[in-house]
BADREN-134194 format. One record per residue (C-alpha): x, y, z. Coordinates in steps of 0.05 Angstrom, whole numbers, plus 5000, padded with zeros to 4 digits. Example, Ala and Ser with C-alpha at 12.3 -4.5 7.8 and 13.67 -1.06 7.14 Angstrom:
residues 2
NODE   xx   yy   zz
NODE 5246 4910 5156
NODE 5273 4979 5143
This chain:
residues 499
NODE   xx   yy   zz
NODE 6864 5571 4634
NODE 6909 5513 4645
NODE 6877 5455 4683
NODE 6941 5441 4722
NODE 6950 5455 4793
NODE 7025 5463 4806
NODE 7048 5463 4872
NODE 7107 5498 4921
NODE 7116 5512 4982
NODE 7119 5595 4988
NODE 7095 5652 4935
NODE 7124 5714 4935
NODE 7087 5770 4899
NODE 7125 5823 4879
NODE 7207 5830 4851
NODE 7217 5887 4903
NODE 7274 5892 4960
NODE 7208 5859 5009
NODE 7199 5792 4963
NODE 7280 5792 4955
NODE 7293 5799 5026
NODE 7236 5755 5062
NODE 7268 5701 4999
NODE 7339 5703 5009
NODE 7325 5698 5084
NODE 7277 5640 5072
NODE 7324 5598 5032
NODE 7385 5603 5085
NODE 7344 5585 5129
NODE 7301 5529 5096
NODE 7336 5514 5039
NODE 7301 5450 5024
NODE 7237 5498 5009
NODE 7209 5508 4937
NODE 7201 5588 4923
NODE 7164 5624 4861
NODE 7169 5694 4853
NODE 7109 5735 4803
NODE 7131 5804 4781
NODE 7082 5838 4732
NODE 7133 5883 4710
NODE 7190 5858 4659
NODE 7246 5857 4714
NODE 7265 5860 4792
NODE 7265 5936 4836
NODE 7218 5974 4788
NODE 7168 6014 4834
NODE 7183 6030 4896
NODE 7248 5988 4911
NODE 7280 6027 4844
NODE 7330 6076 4857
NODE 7293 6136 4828
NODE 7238 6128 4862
NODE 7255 6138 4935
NODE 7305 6176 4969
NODE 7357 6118 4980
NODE 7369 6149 5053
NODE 7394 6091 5099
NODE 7333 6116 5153
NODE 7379 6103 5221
NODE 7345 6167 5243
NODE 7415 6203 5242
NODE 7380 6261 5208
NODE 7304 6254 5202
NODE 7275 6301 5252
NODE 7206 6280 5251
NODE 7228 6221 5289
NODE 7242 6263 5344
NODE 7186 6306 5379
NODE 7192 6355 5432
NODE 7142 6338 5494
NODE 7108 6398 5530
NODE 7157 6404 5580
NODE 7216 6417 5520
NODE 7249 6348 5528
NODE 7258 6312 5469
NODE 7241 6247 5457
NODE 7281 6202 5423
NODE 7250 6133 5426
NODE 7212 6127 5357
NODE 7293 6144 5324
NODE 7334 6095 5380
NODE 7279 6044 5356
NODE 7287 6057 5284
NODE 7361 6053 5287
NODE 7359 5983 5313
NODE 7319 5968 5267
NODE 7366 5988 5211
NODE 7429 5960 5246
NODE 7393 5889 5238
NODE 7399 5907 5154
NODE 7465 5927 5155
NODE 7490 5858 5190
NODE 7446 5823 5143
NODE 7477 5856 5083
NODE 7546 5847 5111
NODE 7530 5773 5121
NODE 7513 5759 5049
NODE 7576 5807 5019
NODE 7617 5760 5073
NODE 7590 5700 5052
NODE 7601 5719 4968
NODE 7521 5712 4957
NODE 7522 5776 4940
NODE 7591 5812 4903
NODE 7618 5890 4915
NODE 7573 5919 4963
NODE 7596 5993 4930
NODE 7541 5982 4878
NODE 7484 5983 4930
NODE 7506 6022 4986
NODE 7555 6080 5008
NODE 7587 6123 5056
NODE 7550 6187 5069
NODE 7543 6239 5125
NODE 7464 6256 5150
NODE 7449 6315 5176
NODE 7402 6359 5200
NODE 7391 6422 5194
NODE 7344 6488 5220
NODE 7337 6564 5214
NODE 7303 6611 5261
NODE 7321 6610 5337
NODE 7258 6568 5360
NODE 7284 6508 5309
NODE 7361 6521 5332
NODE 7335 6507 5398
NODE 7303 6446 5386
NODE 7363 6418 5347
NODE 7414 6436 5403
NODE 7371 6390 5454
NODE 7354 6342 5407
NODE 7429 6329 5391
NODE 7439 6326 5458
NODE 7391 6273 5478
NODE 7408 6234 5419
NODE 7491 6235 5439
NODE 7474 6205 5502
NODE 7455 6140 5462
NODE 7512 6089 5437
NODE 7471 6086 5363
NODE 7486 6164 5359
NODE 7555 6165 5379
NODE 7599 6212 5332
NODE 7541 6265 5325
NODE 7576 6342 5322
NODE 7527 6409 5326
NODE 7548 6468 5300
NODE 7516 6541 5298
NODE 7579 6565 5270
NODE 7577 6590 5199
NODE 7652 6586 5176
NODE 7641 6509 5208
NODE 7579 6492 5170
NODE 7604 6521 5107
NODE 7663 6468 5103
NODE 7601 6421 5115
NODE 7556 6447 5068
NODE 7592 6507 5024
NODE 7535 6497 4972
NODE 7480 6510 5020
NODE 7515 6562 5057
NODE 7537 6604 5001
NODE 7497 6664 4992
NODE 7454 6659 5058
NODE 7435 6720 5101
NODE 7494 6734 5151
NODE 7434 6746 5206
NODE 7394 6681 5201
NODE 7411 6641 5255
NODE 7427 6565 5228
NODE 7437 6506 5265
NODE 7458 6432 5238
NODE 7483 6361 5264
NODE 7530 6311 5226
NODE 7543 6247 5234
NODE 7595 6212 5177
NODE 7569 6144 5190
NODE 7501 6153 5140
NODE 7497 6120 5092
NODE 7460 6124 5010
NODE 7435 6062 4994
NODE 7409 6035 4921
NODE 7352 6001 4942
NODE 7341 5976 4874
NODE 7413 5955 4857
NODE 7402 5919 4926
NODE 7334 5887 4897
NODE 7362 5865 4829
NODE 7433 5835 4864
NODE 7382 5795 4916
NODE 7346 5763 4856
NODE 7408 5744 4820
NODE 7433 5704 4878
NODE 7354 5674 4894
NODE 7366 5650 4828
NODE 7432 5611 4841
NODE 7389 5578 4897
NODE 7335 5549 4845
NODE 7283 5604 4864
NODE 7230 5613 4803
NODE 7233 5679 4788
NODE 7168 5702 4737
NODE 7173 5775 4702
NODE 7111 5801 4672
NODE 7062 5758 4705
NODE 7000 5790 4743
NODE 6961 5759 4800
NODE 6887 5749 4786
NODE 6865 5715 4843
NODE 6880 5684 4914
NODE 6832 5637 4948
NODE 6845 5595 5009
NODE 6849 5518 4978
NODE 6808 5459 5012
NODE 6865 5428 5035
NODE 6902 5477 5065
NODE 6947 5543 5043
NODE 6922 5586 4979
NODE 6911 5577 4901
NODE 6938 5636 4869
NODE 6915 5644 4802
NODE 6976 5680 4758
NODE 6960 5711 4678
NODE 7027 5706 4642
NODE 7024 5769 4607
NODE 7062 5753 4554
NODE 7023 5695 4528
NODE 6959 5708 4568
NODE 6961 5640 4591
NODE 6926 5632 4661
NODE 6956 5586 4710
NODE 6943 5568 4787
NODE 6999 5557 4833
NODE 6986 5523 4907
NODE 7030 5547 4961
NODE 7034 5539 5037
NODE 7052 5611 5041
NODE 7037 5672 5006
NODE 7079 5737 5021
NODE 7047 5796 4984
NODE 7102 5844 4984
NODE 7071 5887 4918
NODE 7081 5955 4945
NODE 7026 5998 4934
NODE 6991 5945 4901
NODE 6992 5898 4960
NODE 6930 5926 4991
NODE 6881 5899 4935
NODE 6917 5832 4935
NODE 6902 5817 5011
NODE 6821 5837 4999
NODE 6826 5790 4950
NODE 6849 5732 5006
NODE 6778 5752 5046
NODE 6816 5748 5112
NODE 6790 5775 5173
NODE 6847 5815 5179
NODE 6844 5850 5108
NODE 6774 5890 5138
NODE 6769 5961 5153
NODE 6843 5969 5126
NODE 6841 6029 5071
NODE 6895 6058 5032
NODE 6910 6128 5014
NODE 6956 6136 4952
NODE 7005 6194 4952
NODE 7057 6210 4893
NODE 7117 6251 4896
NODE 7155 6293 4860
NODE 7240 6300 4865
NODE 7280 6364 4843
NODE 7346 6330 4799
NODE 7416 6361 4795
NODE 7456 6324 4758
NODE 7507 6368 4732
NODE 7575 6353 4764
NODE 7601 6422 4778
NODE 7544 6427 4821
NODE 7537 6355 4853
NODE 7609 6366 4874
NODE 7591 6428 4925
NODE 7545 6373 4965
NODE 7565 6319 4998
NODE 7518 6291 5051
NODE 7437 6281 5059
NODE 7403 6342 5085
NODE 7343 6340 5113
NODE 7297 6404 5144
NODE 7237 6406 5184
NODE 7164 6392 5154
NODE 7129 6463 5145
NODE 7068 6469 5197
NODE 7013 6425 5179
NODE 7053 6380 5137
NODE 7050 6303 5142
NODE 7114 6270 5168
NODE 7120 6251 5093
NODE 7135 6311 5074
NODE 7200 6333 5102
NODE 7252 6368 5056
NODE 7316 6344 5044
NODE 7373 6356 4998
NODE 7410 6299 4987
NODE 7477 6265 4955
NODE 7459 6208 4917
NODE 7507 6160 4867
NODE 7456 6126 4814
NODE 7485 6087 4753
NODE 7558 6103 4782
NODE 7536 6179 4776
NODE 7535 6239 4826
NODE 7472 6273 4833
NODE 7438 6314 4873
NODE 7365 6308 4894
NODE 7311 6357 4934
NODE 7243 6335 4948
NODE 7200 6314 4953
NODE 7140 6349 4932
NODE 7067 6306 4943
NODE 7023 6295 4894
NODE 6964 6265 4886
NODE 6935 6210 4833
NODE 6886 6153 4854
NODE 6938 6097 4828
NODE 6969 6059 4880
NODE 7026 6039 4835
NODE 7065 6086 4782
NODE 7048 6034 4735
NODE 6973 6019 4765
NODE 6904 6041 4744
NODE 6868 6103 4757
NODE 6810 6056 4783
NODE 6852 6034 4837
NODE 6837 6074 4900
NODE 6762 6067 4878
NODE 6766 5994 4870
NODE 6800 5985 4939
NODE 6738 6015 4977
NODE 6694 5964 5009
NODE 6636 5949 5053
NODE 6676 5921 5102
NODE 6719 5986 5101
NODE 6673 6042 5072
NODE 6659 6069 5145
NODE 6727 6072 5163
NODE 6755 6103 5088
NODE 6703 6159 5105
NODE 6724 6172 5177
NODE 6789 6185 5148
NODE 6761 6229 5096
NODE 6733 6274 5142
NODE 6801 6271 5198
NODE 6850 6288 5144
NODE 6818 6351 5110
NODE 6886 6382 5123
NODE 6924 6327 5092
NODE 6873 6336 5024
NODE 6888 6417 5035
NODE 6969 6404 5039
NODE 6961 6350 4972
NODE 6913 6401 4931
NODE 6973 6460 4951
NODE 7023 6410 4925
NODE 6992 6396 4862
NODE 6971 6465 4839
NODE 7060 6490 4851
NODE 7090 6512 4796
NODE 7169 6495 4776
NODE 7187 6569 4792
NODE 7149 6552 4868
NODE 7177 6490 4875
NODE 7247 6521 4866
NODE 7229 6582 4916
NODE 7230 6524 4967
NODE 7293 6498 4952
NODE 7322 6560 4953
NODE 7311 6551 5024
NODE 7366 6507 5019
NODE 7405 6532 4960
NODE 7398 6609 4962
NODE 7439 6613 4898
NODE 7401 6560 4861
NODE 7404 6562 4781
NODE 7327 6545 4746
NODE 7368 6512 4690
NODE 7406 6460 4731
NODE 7347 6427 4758
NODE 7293 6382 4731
NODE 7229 6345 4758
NODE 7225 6275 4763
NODE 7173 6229 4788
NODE 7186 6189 4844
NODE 7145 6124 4873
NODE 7073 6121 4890
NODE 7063 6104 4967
NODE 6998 6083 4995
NODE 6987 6101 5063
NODE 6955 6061 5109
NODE 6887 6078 5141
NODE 6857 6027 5199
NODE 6817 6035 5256
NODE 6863 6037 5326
NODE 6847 6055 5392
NODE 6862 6144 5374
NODE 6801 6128 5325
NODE 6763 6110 5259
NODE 6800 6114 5192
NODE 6856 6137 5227
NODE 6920 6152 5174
NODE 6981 6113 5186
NODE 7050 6127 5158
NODE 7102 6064 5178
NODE 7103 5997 5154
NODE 7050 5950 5168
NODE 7045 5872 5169
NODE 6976 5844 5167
NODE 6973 5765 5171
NODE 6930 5716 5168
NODE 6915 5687 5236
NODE 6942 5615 5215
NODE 7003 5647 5192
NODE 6991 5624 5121
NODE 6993 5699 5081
NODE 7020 5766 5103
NODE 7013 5833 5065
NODE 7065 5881 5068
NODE 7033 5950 5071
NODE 7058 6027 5084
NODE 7122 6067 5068
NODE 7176 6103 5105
NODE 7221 6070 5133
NODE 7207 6011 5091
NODE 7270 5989 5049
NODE 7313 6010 5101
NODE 7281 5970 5155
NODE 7268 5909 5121
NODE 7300 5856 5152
NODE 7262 5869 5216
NODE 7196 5863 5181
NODE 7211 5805 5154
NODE 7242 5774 5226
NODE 7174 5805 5256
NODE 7132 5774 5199
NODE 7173 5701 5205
NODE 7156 5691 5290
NODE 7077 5714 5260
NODE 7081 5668 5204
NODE 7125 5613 5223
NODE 7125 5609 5296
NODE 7140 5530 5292
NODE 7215 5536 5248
NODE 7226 5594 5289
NODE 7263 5561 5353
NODE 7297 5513 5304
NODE 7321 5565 5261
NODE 7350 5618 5315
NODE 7418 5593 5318
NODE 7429 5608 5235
NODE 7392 5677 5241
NODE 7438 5698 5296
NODE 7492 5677 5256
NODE 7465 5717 5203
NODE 7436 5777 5246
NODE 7485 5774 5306
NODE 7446 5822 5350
NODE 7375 5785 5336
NODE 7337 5786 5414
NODE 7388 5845 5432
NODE 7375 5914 5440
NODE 7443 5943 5419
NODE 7424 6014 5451
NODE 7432 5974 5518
NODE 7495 5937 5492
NODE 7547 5996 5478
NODE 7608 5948 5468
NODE 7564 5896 5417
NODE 7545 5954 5376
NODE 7609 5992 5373
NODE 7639 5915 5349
NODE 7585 5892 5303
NODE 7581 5965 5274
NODE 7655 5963 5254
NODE 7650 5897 5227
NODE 7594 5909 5180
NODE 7626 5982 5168
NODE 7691 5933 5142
NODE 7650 5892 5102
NODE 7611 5945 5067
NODE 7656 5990 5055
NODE 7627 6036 5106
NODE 7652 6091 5152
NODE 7672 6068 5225
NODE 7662 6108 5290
NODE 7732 6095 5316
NODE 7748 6163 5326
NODE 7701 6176 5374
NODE 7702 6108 5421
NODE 7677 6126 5492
């Protein structure tokens, strides 16, 4: 191990779309500031970040239903998706920023026009879909949502799932052409490119062995170059451990108050792949159903349009699966070696709250291919066997903490856990993740740096134009800054449907 002790001011663990976001917005705001990156894989965007291992849905909560819940006196509610959307118009402005500024080139390689929808069978789900849409058109972020029960109408919006369908099933579905499919990895890699224009350090295949809190302030991070096997330890002000599923084993390392009685539950998931083109043609938008009874919120099927390598394709998923690695490439010690005393108790609380989670994964596992395509004929009643394949998509580790509802208690967003001096945060969770990630990074910047924060307000507002604004209460800002990040992307506007 080298005897050296190099120093910088922030440490970003991890080459996914977390690291290259929290970076690129570091060094326009502090440019001055010295940034490494560690990646233990050979490049940027591998695990979850990469494009074939998520959905590369935009989440604006355009189409996801389980963002919408129906209370017990049949109202919907609609504030987890207004909140969500927000939270997604702060990425688009972002992006738009960078694209407008040349740090990043042709936005069409990262992210494009798509329409979301929704869509239900049986009259109870119709039902719930009619008054959801109509809750959800009474909010500015929504505007340009159309419902249709009518067949002839939904097969010019969906002929491939149409065709073939019972004439008696009663079928709802909203649309909204302002989705969007976004590369999260192409994203990722184009991020890293232009970090590295700016001087930031960017190490491939380099593993982190250790973090400890250093005498004099911040953390030693001890790094093996995997190449060479060469040890080395780094000193930083700030770390940022944005390692995906394998974030959660990094932060017990730190032995920060915060990193107790925080477990992790690893799912994996399967994708159904079309990508022949006489079949990717008949689709054009992101589909997505409702969760079967009992599902997790994970779980929801969707048939979607996505463009990978320049390519049409057509993906339906996802189907869980289980495996006790918290990282596609990880070990199959790792949800063993996360468990510790400080979070045993709550690990086993969870354990016995989520036997129908463990039910739902063992029912996943044990489905055949000719299963898996019974349920997507639930969306393609004319499916072919021989035009789809299984992939396997990105392992997600699912947060489990005690809260106020209990012990052990299973989470499925995106949490930030910080040290109380601000010094290291942990990025941990999944959906909405990539989608929302320039408000977790804003949220984990006033933890983490709540001294630069006033002085750097006026350049994040030029970046992020509606930062401190709810744009759901600000109809004429959003309908503005929508249009100008729909020009600069290369996105769809909303002009035909101005109030």
């Amino acid at each position: 191990m080298s005897s050296v002790l190099k120093k910088t001011d922030v440490i970003l663990i991890g080459a996914g779309i977390m690291s290259a976001t929290l970076g690129t917005m570091l060094k326009e705001l502090a440019p001055e500031w010295e940034i490494k990156t560690f990646e233990k894989l050979a490049s940027a965007g591998e695990e979850s970040s990469n494009e074939w291992n998520n959905a590369g849905t935009g989440h604006a909560a355009l189409c996801e239903l389980n963002y919408t819940t129906e209370k017990a006196d049949g109202s919907v509610d609609i504030s987890k998706a207004v909140n969500i959307n927000e939270q997604f118009q702060l990425s688009r402005q972002f992006w738009a920023h960078l694209v407008e500024r040349k740090l990043i080139s042709n936005p069409h390689e990262f992210i494009r026009p798509i329409p979301h929808m929704s869509w239900v069978t049986g009259e109870k789900d119709v039902d719930f879909l009619n008054k959801r849409f109509k809750a959800l058109s009474q909010n500015p972020l929504f505007q340009g949502m159309e419902y249709s029960e009518d067949k002839e109408r939904l097969k010019e919006w969906i002929p491939l799932m149409m065709q073939g369908r019972d004439a008696s099933e009663p079928v709802a579905a909203t649309k909204i052409d302002s989705g969007t499919d976004v590369n999260f990895g192409a994203l990722t890699r184009l991020l890293f490119d232009h970090l590295k224009t700016k001087g930031v350090e960017v190490n491939y295949r380099h593993s982190i062995k250790d973090i400890k809190r250093a005498p004099e302030g911040g953390w030693i991070v001890k790094v093996q170059n995997l190449s060479n096997n060469m040890v080395e330890r780094h000193h930083a002000k700030f770390v940022f451990i944005g390692a995906g599923g394998g974030s959660l084993p990094l932060l017990q390392k730190t032995g920060i108050p915060e990193s107790r009685h925080i477990g992790g539950f690893p799912v994996s998931g399967l994708f159904m792949v079309c990508k022949k083109p006489e079949v990717a043609e008949k689709h054009h938008a992101k589909v997505y159903g409702k969760a079967k009874l009992g599902a997790p919120p994970m779980s929801v099927p969707h048939l979607d349009t996505r463009y990978i390598d320049g390519k049409k394709a057509l993906l339906f998923g996802p189907f869980a699966g289980f495996t006790p690695k918290f990282l596609k490439t990880g070990s199959n010690m790792d949800l063993i070696g996360s468990v510790k005393p400080s979070n045993l108790f709550t690990m086993l609380a969870a354990g016995a709250k989520e036997m129908g989670l463990t039910k739902y994964l063992v029912q996943q596992v044990m489905l055949s291919n000719a299963q898996r395509i019974s349920e997507l004929r639930e969306f393609i009643p004319d499916v072919k066997d021989e035009d789809w394949e299984v992939v396997t998509a990105g392992q997600r580790v699912q947060v489990i903490k005690d809260t106020p509802q209990g012990k052990g208690t299973l989470q499925f967003g995106t949490e930030v856990v910080s040290a109380a001096d601000g010094s290291v945060a942990a990025l941990l969770g999944a959906s909405p993740g990539a989608s929302t990630a320039v408000h977790v990074m804003l949220e984990l910047m006033q933890r983490c740096f709540p001294q630069q924060m006033p002085q750097w307000e006026p350049k994040i507002k030029e970046m992020i134009p509606s930062y401190g604004k709810l744009l759901s209460d600000n109809p004429e800002l959003f309908q503005e800054l929508f249009d100008s990040t729909a020009d600069a992307l290369g996105l769809e506007k909303i002009a035909a449907v101005r109030r």
